[in-house]
N, C-alpha and C positions, 0 to 999 in steps of 0.2 A: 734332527727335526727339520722337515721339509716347509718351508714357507710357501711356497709357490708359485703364480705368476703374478709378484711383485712389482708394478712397473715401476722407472727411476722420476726422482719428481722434475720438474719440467721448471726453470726458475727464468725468468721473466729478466729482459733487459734492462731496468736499472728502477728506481724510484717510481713511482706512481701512487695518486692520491688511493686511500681506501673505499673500496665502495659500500655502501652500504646502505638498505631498505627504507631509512629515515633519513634523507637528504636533508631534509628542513633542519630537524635535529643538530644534525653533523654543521649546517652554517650557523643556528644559534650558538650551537657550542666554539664553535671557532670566531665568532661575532664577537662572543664575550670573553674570550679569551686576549683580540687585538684591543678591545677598551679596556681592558682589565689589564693588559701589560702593553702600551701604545711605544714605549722605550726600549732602544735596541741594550741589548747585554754588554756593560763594560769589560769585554775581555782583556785588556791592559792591565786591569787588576787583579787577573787570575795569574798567578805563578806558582807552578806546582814545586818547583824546585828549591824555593826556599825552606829553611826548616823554619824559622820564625817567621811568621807574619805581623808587621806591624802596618796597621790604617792611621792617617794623620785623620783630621779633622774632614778633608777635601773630600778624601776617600769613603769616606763614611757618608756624606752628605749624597753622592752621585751612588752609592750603593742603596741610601733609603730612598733616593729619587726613585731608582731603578724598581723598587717595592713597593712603591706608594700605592700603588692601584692593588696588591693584595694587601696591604695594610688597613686599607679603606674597608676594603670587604671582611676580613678579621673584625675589626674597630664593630661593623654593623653587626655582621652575626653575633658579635658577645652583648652587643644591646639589645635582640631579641632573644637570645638566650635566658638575659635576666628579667627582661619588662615582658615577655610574653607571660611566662609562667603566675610572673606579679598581677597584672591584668588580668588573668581568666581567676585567680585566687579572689581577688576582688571584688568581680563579675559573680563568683559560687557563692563566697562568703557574705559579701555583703547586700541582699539582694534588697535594699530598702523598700 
């Protein structure tokens, strides 16, 4: 099976942001990405090498520190998860 004039791909000298149509888009998403995680990653407490991992108290504390801002956001969406639904039931049902 002949392929034909195939040309070889052409790869780019190192890292570069991606571009794309909706700029605005790409900085809200990266906007809410730096408020939503403002804390750098405690890599001290990655160690791939051990077979058990045990967290003291300390450890636990600066790892939910490190979460808190997807926690926040978890914690809300399951609030409108249950009170939207509630809400509009309310709104159908109970229309006095």
């Amino acid at each position: 099976m002949e392929l034909g004039n195939i040309s070889q791909p052409a790869y780019g000298p190192g890292l570069e942001a991606p571009r794309s149509n909706a700029p605005g888009l790409v900085a809200m998403a990266h906007g809410f990405l730096r408020l939503v995680q403002p804390n750098p990653l405690p890599v001290e407490m990655i160690d791939f090498g051990q077979s058990q991992i045990e967290f003291n108290q300390e450890d636990i504390k600066e790892l939910l520190l490190y979460e808190l801002g997807f926690l926040v956001c978890v914690a809300i969406g399951v609030l409108f998860i249950i009170f939207v639904p509630l809400v509009g039931c309310c709104f159908c049902c109970c229309r006095c």
